[in-house]
C-alpha positions in Angstrom: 53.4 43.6 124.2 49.5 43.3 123.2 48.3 41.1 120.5 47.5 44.0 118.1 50.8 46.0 119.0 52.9 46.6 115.5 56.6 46.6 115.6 58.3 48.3 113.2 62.2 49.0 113.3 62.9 53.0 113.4 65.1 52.4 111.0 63.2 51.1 108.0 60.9 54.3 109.0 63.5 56.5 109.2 64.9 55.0 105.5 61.8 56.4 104.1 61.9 59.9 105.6 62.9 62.0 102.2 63.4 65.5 102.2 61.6 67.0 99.1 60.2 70.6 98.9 61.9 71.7 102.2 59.8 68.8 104.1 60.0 65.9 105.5 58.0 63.5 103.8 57.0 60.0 103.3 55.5 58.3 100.0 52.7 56.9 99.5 54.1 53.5 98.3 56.3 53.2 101.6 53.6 54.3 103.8 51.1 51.5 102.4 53.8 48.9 102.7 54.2 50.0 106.8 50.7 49.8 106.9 50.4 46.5 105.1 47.7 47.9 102.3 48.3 48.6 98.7 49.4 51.9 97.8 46.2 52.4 95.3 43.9 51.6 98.4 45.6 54.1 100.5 45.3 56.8 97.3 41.9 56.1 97.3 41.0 56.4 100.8 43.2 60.1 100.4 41.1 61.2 97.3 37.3 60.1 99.0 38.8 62.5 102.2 40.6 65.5 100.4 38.8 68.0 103.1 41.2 66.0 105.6 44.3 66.4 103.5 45.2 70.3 102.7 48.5 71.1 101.0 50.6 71.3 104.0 49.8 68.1 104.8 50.2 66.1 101.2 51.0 66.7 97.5 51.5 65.3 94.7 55.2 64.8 93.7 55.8 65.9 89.9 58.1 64.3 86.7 60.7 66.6 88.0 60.9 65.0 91.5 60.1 61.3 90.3 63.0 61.8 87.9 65.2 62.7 90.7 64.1 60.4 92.9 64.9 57.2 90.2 68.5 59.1 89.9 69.8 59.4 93.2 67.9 55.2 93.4 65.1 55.9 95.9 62.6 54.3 94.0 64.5 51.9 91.5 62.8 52.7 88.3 59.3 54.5 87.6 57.6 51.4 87.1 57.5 50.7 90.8 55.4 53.3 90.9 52.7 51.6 88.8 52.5 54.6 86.5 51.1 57.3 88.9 52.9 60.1 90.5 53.2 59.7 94.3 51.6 61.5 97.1 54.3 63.0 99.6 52.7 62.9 103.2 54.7 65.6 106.0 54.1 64.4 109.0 51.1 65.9 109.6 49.3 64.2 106.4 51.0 61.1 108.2 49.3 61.6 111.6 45.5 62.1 109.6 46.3 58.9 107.5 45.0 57.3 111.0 41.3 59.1 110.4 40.6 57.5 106.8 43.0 54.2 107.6 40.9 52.9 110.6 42.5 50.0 111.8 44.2 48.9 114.6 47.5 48.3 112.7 47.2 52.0 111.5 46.8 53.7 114.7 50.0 51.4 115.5 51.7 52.2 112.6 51.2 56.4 113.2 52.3 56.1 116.3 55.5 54.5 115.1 56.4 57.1 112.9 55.3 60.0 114.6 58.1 58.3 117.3 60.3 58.5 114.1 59.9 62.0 113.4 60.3 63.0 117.1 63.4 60.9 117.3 64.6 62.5 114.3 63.6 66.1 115.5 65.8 65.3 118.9 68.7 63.8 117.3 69.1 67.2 115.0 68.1 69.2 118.2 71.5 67.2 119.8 73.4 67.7 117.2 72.9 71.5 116.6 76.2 72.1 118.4 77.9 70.1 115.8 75.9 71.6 113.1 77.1 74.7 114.1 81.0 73.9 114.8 80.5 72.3 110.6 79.3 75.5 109.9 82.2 77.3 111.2 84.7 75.5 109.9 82.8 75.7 106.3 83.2 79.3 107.0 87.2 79.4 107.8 87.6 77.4 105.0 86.0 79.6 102.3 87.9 82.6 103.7 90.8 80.4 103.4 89.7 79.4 99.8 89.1 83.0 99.0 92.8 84.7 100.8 94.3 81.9 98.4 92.1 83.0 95.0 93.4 86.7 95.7 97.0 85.7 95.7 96.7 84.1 92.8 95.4 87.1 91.1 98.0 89.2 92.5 100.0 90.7 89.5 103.8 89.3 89.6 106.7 91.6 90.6 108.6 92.8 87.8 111.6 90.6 87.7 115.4 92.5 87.0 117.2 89.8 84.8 120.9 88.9 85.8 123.8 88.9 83.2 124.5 91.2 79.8 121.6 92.8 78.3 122.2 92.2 74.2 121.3 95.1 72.3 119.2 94.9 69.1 120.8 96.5 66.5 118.4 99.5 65.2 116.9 98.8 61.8 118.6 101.7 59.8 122.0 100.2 61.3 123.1 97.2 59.0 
């Protein structure tokens, strides 16, 4: 392995792989530990290049998102965040990271993750069968759910009781 090669574990990438939006994306703060900067330097370098960065490829996470990212304990509290709202990158923001970050443990580091994402991208691609064989069952199992619910709705027979029917003596008859 060269001198300036960077290993990184697929898994510690792959821990910071959210889902937000529909994308794939990593933050800001996780991508600038990888690449061993600080996550204001790697803001700035995004804001003096936004020509390089259109919407597809980063955005700007709101108080919605950070709030649901501190609940389900991505990010611990919002102070990690050092007050700012994070940039999402999708893996193409990731991959043009390597134009403004121009070192050789960036180009290391993108080519790391874009392994990631690939590896990812296969894994899902393998398990598609499975994915689909889930889906089916979900699918027996609501018309299962819903057969049930419309029994239960089903009006109960009228029942004939058993034994001596007690008249009521009419009101006039006392």
């Amino acid at each position: 392995m060269p001198k300036d090669t960077v290993s990184i574990p697929i898994e510690r990438i792959a821990a910071s792989i959210y889902l937000i939006r529909g994308e794939k994306v990593m933050l800001d703060r996780d991508l600038a530990d990888i690449y061993g900067v600080k996550a204001i330097a790697l803001r700035q370098q995004v804001r003096r290049n936004p020509d390089r960065f259109p919407p597809d490829f980063m955005f700007q996470l709101n108080e919605a998102e950070v709030g649901a990212l501190v609940s389900q304990n991505v990010i611990p509290s919002r102070q990690v965040l050092g007050g700012a709202l994070p940039l999402a990158f999708t893996q193409e923001g990731i991959a043009m990271l390597s134009s403004v970050l121009r070192s050789p443990r960036a180009v290391q580091v993108n080519i790391a993750v874009m392994r990631t994402f690939v590896r990812l991208r296969q894994m899902l691609a393998t398990n598609e069968d499975l994915a689909r064989k889930v889906a089916e069952h979900d699918r027996q199992i609501a018309n299962l759910y819903a057969h049930v619910e419309r029994l239960l709705r089903l009006p109960e027979p009228a029942k004939n009781p058993i034994g001596f029917r007690l008249y009521e003596q009419e009101e006039g008859d006392a």
